[in-house]
The first five atom37 places (N, CA, C, CB, O) and aatype in JSON, in Angstrom:
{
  "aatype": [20, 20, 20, 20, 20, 20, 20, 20, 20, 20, 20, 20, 20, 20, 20, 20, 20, 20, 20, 20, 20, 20, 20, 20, 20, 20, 20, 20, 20, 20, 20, 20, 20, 20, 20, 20, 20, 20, 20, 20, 20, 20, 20, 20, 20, 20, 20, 20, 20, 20, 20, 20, 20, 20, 20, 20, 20, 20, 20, 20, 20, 20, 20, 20, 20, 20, 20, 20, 20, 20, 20, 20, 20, 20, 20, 20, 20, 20, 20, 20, 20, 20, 20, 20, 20, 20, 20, 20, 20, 20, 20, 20, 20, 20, 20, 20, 20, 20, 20, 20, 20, 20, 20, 20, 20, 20, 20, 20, 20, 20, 20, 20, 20, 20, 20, 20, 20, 20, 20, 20, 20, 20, 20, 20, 20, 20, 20],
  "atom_mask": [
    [1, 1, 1, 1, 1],
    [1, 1, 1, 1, 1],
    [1, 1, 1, 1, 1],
    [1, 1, 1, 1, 1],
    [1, 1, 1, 1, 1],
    [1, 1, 1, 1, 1],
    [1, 1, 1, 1, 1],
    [1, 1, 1, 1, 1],
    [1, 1, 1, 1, 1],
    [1, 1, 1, 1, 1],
    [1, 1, 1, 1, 1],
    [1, 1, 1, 1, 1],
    [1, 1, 1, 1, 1],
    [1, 1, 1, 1, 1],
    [1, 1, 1, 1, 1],
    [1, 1, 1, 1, 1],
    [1, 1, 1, 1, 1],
    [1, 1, 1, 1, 1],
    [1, 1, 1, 1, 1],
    [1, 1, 1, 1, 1],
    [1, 1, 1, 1, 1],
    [1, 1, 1, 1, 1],
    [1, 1, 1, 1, 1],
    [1, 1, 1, 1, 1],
    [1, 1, 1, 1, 1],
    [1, 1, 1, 1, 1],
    [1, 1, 1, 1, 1],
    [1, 1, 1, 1, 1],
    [1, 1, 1, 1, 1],
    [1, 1, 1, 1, 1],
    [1, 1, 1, 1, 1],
    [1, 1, 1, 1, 1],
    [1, 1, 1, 1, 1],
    [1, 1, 1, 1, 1],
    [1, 1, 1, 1, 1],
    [1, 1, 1, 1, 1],
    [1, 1, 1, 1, 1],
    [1, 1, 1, 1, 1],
    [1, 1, 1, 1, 1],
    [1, 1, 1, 1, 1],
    [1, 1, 1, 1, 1],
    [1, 1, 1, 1, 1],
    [1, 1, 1, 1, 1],
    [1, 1, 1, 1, 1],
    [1, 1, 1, 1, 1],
    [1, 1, 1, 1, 1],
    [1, 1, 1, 1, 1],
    [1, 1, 1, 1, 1],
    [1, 1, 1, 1, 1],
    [1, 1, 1, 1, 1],
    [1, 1, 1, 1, 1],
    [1, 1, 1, 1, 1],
    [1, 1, 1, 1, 1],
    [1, 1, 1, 1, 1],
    [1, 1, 1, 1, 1],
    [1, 1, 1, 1, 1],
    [1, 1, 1, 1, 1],
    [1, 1, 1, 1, 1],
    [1, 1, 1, 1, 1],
    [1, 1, 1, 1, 1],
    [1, 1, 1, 1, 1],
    [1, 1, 1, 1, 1],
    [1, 1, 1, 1, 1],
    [1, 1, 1, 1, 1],
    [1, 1, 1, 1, 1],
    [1, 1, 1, 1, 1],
    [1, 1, 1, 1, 1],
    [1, 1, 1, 1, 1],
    [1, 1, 1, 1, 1],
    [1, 1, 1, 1, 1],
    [1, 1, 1, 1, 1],
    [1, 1, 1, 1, 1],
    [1, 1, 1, 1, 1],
    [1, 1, 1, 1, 1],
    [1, 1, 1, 1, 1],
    [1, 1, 1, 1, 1],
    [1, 1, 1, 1, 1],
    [1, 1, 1, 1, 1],
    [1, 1, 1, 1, 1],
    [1, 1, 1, 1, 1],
    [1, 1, 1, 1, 1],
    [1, 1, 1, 1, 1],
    [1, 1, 1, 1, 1],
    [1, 1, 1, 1, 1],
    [1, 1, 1, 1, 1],
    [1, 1, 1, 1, 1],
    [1, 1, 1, 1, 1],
    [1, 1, 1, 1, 1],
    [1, 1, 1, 1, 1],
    [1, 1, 1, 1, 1],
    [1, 1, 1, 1, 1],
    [1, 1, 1, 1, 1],
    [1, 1, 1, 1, 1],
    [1, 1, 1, 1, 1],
    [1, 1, 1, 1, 1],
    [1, 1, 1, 1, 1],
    [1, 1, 1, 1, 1],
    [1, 1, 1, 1, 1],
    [1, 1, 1, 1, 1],
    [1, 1, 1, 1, 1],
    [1, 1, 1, 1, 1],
    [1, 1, 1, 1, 1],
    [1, 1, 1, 1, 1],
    [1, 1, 1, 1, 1],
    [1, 1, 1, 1, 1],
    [1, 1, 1, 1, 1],
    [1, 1, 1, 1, 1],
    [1, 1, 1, 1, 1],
    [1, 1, 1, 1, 1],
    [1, 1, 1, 1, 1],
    [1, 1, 1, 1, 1],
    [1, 1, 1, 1, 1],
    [1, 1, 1, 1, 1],
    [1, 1, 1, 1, 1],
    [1, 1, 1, 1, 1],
    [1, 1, 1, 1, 1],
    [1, 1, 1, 1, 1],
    [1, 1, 1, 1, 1],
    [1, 1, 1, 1, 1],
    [1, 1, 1, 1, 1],
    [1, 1, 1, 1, 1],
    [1, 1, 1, 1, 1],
    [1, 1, 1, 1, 1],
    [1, 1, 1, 1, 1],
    [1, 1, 1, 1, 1],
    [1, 1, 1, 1, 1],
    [1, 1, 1, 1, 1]
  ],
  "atom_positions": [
    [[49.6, -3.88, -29.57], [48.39, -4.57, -29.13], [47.18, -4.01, -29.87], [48.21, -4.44, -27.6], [47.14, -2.8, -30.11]],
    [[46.44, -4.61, -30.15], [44.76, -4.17, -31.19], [44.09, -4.18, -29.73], [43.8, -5.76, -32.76], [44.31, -4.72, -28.64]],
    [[43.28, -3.39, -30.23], [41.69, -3.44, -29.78], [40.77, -4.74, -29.41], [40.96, -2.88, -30.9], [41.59, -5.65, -29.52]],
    [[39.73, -5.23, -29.09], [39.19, -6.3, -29.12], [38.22, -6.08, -30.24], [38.71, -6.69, -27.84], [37.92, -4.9, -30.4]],
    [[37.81, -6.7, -30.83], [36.42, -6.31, -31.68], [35.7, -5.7, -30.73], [35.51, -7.54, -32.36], [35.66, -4.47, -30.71]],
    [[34.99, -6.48, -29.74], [33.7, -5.94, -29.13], [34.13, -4.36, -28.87], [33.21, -6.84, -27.6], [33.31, -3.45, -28.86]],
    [[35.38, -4.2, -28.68], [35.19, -2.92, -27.98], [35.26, -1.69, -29.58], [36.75, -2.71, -26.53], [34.55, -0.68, -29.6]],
    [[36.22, -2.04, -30.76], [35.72, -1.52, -32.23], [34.07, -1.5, -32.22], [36.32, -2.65, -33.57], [33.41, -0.46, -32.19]],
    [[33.64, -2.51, -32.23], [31.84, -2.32, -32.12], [31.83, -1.19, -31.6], [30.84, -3.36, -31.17], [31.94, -0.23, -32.35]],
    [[31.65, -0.9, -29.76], [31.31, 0.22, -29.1], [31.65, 1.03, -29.45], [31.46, 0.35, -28.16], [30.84, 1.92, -29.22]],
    [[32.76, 1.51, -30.13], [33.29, 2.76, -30.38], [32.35, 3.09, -31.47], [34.83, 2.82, -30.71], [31.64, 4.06, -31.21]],
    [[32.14, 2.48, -32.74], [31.43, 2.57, -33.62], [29.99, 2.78, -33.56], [31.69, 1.75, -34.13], [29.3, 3.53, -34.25]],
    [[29.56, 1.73, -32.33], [27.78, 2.44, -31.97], [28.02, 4.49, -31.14], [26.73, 0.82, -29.98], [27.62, 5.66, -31.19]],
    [[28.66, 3.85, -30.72], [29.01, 5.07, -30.01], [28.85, 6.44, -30.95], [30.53, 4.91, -29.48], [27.94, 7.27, -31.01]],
    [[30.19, 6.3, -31.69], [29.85, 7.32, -32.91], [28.8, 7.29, -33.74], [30.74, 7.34, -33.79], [28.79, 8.41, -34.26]],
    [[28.05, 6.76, -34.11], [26.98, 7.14, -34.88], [25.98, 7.52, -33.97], [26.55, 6.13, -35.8], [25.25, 8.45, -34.33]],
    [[25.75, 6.95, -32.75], [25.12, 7.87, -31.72], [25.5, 9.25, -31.62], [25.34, 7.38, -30.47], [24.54, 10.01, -31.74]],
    [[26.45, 9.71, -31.48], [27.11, 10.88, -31.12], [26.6, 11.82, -32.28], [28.74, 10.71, -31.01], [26.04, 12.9, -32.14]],
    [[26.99, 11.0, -33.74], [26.74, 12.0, -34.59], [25.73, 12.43, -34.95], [27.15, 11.88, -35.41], [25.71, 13.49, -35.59]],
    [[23.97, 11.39, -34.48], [22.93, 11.8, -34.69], [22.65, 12.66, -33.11], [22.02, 10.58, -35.21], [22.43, 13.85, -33.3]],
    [[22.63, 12.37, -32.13], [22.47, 12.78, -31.19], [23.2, 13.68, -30.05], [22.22, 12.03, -31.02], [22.64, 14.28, -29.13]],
    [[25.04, 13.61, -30.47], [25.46, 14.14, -28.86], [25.78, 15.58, -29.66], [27.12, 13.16, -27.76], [25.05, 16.0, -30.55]],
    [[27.35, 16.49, -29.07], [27.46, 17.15, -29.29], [29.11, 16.75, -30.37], [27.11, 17.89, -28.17], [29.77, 15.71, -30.43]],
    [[29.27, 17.87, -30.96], [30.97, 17.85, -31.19], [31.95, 17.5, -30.4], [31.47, 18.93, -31.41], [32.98, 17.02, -30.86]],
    [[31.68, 17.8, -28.45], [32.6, 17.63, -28.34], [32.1, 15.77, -27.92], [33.3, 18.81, -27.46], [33.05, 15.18, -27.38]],
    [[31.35, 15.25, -28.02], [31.45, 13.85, -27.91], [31.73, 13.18, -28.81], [30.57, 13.35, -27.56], [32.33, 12.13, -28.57]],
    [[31.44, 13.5, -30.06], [31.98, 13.17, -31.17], [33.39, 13.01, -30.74], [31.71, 14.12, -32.26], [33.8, 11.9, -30.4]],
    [[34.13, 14.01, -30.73], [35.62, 14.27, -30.91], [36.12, 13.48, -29.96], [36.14, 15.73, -30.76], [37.31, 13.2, -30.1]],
    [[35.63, 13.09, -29.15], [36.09, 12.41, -27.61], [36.13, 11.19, -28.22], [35.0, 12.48, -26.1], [37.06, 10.7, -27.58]],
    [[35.86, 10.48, -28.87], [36.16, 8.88, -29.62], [37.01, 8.93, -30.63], [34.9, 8.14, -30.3], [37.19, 7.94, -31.33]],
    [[37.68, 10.12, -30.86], [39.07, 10.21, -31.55], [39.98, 10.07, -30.86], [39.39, 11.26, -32.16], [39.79, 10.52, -29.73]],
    [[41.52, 9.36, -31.13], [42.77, 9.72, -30.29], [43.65, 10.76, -31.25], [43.71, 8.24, -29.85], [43.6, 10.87, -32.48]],
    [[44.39, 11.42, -30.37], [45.0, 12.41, -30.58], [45.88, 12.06, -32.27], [45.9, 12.68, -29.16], [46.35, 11.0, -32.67]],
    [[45.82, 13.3, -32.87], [46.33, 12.89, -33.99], [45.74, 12.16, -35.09], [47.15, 12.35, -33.68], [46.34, 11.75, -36.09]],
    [[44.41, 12.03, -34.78], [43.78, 11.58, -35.79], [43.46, 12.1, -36.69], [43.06, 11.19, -35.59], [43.45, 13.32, -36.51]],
    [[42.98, 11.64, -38.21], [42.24, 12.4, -38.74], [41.15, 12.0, -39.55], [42.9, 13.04, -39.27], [40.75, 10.83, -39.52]],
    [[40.51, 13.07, -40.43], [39.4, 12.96, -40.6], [39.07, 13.39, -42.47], [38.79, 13.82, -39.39], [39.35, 14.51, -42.91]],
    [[38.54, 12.47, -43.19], [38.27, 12.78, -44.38], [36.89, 12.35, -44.74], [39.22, 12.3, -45.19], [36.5, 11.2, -44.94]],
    [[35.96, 13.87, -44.81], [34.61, 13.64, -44.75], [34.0, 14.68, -45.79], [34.07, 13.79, -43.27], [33.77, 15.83, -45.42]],
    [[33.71, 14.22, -47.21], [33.79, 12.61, -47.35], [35.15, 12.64, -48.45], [32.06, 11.74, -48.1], [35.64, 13.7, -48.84]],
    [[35.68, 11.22, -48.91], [36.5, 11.15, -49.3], [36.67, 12.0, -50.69], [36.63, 10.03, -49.17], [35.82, 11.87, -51.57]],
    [[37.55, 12.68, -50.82], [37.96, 13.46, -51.89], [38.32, 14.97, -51.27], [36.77, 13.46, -53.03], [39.11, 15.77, -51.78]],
    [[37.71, 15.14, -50.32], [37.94, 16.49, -49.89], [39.1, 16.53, -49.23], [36.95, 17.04, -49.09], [39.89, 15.66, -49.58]],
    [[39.62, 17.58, -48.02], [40.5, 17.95, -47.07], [40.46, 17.1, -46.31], [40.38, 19.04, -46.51], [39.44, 16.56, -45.87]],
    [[41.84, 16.8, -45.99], [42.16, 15.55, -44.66], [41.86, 16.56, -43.84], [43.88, 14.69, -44.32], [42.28, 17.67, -44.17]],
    [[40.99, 16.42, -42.44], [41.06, 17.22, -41.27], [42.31, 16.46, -40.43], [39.51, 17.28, -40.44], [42.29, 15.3, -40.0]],
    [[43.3, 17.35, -40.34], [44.81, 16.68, -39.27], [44.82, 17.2, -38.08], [46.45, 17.04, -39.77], [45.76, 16.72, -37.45]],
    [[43.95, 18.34, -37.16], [43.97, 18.6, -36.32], [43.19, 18.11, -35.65], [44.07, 19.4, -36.32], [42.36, 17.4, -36.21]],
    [[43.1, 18.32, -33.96], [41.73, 18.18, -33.24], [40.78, 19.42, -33.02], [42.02, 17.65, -31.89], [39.63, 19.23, -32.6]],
    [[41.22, 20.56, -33.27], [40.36, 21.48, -33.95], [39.76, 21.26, -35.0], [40.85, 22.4, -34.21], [38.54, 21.15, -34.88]],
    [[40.22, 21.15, -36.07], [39.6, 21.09, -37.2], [38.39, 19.66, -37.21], [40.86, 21.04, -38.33], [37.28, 19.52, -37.74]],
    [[39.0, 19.0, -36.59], [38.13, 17.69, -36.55], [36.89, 18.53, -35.6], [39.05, 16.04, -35.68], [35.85, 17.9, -35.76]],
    [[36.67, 19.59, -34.77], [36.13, 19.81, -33.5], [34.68, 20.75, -34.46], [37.43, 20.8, -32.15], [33.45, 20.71, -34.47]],
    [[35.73, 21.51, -35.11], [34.92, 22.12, -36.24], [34.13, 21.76, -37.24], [35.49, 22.61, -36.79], [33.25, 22.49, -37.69]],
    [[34.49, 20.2, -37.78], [33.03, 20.04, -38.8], [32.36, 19.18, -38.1], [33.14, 19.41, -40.41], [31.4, 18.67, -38.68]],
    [[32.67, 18.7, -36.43], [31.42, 18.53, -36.41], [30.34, 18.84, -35.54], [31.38, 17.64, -36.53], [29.28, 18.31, -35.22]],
    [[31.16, 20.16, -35.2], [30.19, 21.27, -34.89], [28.92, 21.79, -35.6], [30.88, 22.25, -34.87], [27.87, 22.2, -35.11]],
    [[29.3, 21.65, -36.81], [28.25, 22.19, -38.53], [26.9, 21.03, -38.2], [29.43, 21.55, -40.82], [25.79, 21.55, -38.1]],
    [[26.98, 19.66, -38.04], [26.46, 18.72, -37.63], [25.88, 18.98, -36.55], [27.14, 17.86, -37.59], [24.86, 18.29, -36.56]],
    [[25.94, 19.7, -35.38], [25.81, 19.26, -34.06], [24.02, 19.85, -33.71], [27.25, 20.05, -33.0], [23.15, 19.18, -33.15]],
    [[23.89, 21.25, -34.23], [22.27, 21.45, -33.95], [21.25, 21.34, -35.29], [22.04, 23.05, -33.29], [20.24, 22.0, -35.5]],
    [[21.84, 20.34, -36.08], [20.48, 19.49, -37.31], [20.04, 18.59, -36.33], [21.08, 18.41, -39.03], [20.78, 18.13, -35.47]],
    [[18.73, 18.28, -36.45], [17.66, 17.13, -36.23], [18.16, 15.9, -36.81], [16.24, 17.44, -36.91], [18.01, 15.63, -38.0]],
    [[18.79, 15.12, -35.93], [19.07, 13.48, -36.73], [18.4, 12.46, -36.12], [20.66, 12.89, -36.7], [18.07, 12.56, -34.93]],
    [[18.06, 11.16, -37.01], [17.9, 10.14, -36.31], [18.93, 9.18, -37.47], [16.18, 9.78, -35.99], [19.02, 9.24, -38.7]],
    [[19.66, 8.26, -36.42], [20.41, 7.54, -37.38], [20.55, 5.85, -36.73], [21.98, 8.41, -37.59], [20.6, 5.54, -35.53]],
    [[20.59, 4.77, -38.11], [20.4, 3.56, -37.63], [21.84, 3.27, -38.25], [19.0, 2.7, -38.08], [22.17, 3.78, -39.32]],
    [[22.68, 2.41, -37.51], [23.54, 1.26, -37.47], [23.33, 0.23, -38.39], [23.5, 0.72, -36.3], [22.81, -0.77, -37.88]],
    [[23.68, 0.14, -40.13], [23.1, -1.0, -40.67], [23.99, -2.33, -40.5], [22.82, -0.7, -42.12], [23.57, -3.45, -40.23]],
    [[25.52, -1.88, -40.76], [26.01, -3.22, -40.88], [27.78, -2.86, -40.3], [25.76, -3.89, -42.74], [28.19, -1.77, -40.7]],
    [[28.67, -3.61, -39.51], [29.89, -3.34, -38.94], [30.68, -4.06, -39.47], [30.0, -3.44, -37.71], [31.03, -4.81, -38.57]],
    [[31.19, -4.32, -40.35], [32.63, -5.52, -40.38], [33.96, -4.68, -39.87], [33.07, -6.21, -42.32], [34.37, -3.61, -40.32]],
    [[34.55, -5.53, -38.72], [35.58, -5.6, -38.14], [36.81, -6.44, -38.39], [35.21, -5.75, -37.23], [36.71, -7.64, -38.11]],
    [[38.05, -5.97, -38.92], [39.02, -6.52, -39.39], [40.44, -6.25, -38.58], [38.99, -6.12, -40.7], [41.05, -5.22, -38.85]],
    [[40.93, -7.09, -37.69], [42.32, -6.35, -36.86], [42.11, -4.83, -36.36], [43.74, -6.25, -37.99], [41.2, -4.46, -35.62]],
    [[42.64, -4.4, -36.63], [42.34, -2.75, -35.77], [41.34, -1.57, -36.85], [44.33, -1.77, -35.45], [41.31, -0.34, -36.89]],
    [[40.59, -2.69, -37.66], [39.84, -1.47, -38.49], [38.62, -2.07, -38.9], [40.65, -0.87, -39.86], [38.3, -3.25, -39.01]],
    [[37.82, -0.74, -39.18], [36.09, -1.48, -38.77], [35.44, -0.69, -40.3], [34.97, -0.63, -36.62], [36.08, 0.33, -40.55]],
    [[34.6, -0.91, -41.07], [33.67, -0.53, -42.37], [32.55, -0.57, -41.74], [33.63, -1.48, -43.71], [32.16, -1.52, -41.06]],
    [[31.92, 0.52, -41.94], [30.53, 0.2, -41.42], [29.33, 0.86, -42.54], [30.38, 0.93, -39.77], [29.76, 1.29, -43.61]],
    [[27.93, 0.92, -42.29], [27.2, 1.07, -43.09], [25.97, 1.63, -42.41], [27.13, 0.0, -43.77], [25.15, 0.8, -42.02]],
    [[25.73, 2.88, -42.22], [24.58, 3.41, -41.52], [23.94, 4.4, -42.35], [24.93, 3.99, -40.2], [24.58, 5.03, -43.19]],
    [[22.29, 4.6, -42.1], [21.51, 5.97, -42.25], [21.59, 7.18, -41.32], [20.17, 5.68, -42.22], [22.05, 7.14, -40.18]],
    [[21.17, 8.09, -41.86], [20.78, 9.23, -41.4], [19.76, 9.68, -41.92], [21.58, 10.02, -41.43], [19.49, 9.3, -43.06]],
    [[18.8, 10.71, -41.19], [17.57, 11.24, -41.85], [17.63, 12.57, -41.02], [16.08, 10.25, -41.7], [17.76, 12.62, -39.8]],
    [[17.53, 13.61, -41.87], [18.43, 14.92, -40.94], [17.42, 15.66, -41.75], [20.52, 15.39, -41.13], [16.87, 15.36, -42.81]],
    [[17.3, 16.88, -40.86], [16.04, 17.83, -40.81], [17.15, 18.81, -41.52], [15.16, 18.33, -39.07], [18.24, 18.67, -40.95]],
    [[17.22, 19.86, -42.7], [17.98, 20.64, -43.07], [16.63, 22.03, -43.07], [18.85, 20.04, -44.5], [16.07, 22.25, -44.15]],
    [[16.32, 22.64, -42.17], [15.55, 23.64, -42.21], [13.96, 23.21, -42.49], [16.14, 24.52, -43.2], [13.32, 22.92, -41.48]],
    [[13.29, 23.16, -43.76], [11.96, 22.73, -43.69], [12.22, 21.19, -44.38], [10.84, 23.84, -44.54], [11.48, 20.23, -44.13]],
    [[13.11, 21.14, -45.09], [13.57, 20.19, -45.75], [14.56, 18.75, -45.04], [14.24, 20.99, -46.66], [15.69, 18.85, -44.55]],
    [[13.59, 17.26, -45.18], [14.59, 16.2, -44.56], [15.19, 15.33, -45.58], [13.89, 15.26, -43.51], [14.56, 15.09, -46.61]],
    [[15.85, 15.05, -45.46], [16.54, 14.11, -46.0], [17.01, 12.88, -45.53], [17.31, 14.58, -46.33], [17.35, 12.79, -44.35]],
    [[17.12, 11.5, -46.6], [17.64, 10.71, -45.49], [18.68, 10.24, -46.51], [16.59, 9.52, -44.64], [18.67, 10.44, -47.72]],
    [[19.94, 9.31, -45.5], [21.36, 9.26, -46.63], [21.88, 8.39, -45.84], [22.48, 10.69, -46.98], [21.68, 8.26, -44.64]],
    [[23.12, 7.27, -47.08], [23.39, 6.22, -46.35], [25.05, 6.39, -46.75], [22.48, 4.78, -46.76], [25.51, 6.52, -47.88]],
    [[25.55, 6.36, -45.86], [27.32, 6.81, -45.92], [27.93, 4.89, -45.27], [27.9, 8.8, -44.17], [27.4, 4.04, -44.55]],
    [[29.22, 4.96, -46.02], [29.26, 3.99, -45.48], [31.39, 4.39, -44.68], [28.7, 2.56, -46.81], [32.32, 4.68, -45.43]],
    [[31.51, 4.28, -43.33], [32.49, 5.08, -43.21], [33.21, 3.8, -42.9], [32.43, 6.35, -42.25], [32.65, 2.71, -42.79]],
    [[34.66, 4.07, -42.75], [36.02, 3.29, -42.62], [36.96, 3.9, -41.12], [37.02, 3.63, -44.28], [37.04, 5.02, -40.61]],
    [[37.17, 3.44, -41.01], [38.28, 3.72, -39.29], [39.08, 2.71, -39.01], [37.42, 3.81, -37.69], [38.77, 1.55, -39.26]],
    [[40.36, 3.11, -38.36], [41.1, 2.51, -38.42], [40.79, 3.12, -36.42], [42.35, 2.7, -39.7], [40.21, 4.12, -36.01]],
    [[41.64, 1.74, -35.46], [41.36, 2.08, -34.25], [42.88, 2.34, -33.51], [40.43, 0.94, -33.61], [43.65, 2.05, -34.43]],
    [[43.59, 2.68, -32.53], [44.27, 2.1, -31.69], [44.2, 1.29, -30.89], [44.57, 2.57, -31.3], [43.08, 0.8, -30.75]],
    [[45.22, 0.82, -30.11], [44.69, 0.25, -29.14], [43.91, -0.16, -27.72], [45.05, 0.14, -29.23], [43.8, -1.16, -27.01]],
    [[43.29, 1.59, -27.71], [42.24, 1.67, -26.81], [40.76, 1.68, -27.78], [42.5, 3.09, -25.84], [39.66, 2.12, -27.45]],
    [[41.05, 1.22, -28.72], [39.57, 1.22, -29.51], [38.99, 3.32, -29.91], [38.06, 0.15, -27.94], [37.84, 3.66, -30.16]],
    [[40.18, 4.27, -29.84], [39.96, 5.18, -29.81], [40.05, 5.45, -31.81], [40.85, 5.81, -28.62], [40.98, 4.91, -32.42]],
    [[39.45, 5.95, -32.26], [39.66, 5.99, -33.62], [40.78, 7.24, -34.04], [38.19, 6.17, -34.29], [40.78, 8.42, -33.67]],
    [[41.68, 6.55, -34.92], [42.75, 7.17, -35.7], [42.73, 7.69, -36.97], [43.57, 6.44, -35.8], [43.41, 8.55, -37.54]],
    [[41.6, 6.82, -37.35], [41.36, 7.9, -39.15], [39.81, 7.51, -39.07], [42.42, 7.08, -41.25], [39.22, 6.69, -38.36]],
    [[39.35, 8.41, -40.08], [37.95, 7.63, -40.1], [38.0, 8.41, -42.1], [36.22, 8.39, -38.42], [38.79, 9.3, -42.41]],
    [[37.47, 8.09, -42.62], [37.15, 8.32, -44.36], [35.77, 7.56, -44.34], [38.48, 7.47, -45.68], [35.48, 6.38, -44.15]],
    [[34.72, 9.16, -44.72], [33.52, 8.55, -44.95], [33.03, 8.9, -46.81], [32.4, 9.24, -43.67], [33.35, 9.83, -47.55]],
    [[32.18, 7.7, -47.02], [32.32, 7.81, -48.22], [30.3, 7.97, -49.03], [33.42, 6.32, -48.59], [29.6, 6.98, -49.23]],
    [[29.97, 9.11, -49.27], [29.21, 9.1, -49.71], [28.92, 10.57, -50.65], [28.55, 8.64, -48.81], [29.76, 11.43, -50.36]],
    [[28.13, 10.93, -51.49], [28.26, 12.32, -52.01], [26.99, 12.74, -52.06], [28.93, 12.48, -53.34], [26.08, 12.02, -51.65]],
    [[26.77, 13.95, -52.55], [25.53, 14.85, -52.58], [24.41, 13.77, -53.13], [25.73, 16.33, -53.68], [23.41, 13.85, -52.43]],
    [[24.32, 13.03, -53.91], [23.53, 12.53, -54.88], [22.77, 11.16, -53.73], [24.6, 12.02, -56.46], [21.64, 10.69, -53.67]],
    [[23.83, 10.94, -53.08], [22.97, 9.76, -51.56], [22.29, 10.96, -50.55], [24.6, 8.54, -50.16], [22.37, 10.78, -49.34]],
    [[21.81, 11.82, -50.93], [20.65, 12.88, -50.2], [19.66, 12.36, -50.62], [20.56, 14.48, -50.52], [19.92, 11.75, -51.65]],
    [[18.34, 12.29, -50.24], [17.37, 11.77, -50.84], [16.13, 12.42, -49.87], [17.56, 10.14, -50.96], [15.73, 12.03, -48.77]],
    [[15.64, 13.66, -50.78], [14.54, 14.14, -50.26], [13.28, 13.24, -49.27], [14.05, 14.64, -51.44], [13.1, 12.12, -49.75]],
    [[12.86, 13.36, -48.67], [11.95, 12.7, -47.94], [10.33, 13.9, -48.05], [12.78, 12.43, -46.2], [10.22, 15.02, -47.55]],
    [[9.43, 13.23, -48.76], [8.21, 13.96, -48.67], [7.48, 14.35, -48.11], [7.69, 13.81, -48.96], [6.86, 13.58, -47.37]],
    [[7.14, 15.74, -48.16], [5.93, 15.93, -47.01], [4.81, 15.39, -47.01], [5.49, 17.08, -46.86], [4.6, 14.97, -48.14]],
    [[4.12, 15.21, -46.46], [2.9, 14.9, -46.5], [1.57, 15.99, -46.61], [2.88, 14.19, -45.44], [0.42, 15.55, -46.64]]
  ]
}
């Protein structure tokens, strides 16, 4: 059985909420067991729920604000396209990743591969 879309949507607002705003462990809570995690693509598959618990812990006390640009939903897997604008010490940045997930059938995510690199950082000026 798939997911419904609407409920791929929620999971997906959900997580990008989480990742600008909640903690790791809310993040991790919209994974199902056994999932994993390649962030961003080219690096280490994360295959645990530790390891998944761990990067995004690294994430969890930066300053984010992040917008939802665009969702396409396909059978049990969703592309999406969002910002971030993240405080890195005195320095912000803002960056546009565009990630991939595949769902079960509680709409819980099973892989996710996000795809963006150092070079989509984009200083933001002080004033």
């Amino acid at each position: 059985m798939l997911p419904t879309e609407d409920a791929v949507r929620q999971t997906v607002a959900a997580y990008v909420e989480a990742v600008a705003h909640g903690t790791a462990a809310d993040v991790v809570a919209l994974y199902a067991e056994g999932a994993t995690v390649e962030d961003p693509v080219g690096t280490e598959v994360r295959t645990t729920r530790e390891s998944i618990l761990e990067f995004y812990a690294v994430v969890e006390p930066l300053k984010q604000t992040a917008e939802l640009l665009t969702v396409k939903v396909a059978s049990n897997s969703a592309a999406f396209h969002f910002g971030l604008t993240t405080e890195f010490g005195e320095n912000t940045f803002t960056w546009s990743v565009i990630d991939v997930m595949e769902f079960d059938d509680e709409a819980k995510i099973t892989s996710m591969r996000a795809y963006w690199n150092e070079t989509d950082l984009v200083p933001v000026p002080t004033s």
